[in-house]
N, C-alpha and C positions, 0 to 999 in steps of 0.2 A: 504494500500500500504506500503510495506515496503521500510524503509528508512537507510540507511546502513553511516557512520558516521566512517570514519578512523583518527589517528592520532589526536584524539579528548582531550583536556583541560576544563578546567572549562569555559574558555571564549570562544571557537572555535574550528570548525573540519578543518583542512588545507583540507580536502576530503569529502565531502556529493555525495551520490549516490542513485540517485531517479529514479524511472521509466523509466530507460534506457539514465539518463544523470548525465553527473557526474561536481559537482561545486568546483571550486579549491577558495580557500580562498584568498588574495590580496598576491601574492611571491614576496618577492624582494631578494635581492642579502647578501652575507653575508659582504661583505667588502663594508665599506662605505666608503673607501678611493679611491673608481674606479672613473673613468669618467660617463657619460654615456651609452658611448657604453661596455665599461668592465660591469657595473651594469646591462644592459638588457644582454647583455649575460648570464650570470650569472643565471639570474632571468628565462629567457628562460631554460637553461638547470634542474634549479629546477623544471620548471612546466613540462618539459620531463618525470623526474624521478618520480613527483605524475600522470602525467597520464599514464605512466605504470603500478607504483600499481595499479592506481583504476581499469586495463583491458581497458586501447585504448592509442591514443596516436596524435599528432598534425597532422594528417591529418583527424581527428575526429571533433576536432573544430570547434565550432558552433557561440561564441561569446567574444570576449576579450575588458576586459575594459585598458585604460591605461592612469595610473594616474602619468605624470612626474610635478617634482620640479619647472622649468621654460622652459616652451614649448616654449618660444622668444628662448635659447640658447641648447634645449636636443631635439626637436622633427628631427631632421635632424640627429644628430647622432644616438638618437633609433630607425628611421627610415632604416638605414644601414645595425642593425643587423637583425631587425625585417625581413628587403626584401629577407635575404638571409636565413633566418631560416624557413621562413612558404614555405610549397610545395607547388611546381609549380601548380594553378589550386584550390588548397583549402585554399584560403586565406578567414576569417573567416567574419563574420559580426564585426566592430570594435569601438569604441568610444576613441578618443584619448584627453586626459583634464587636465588642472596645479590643482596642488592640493597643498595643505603646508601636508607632507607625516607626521607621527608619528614623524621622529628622523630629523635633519637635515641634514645628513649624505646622508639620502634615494634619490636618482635622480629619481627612477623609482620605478614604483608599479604595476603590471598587474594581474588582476583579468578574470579565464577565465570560460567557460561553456563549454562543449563536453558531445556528443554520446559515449554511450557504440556500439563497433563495434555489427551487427545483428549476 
């Protein structure tokens, strides 16, 4: 089976595409100086632009992980932008979890899974 690998480093591919599903690497936001809801916005609109490259796009969505800083003070705000970003009807399988992220900076981290369209 082949396995197709974009935007790939020595550590990690932000794109793996496998048997008709494509894995986006953990996205977060480039400014660490946002709120929450600036940071998942942010963070959303990167995962838009790789699941474009990879060929599909968030009504494809199969599974999203989402790793916030302090889910006591960011799950309600990332919940705000998340409700208005995902399509009406294709809201995805979800796991939403506090995590201590790589930087301090990071509020949000979202890790997703999508179909390539048939």
């Amino acid at each position: 089976m082949n396995v197709e690998r974009l935007q790939t480093d020595t550590r990690m591919s932000a794109i793996v595409k496998h048997n008709g599903t494509v894995y986006l690497s953990g996205e977060v936001a480039n400014d660490l100086e946002g709120s929450a809801e600036q940071q998942t916005r942010e963070t959303l609109d990167n995962i838009e632009r790789l699941l474009d490259q990879a060929g599909t796009d968030k009504t494809h969505i199969l599974s999203a992980t989402i790793y916030l800083k302090d889910i006591a003070t960011d799950f309600e705000a990332m919940n705000r932008v998340w409700d208005q970003w995902v399509p009406q009807g294709a809201a995805p399988a979800r796991a939403t979890v506090e995590a201590k992220l790589f930087d301090p900076g990071f509020r949000v981290e979202i890790s997703i899974i999508a179909a390539l369209p048939a």
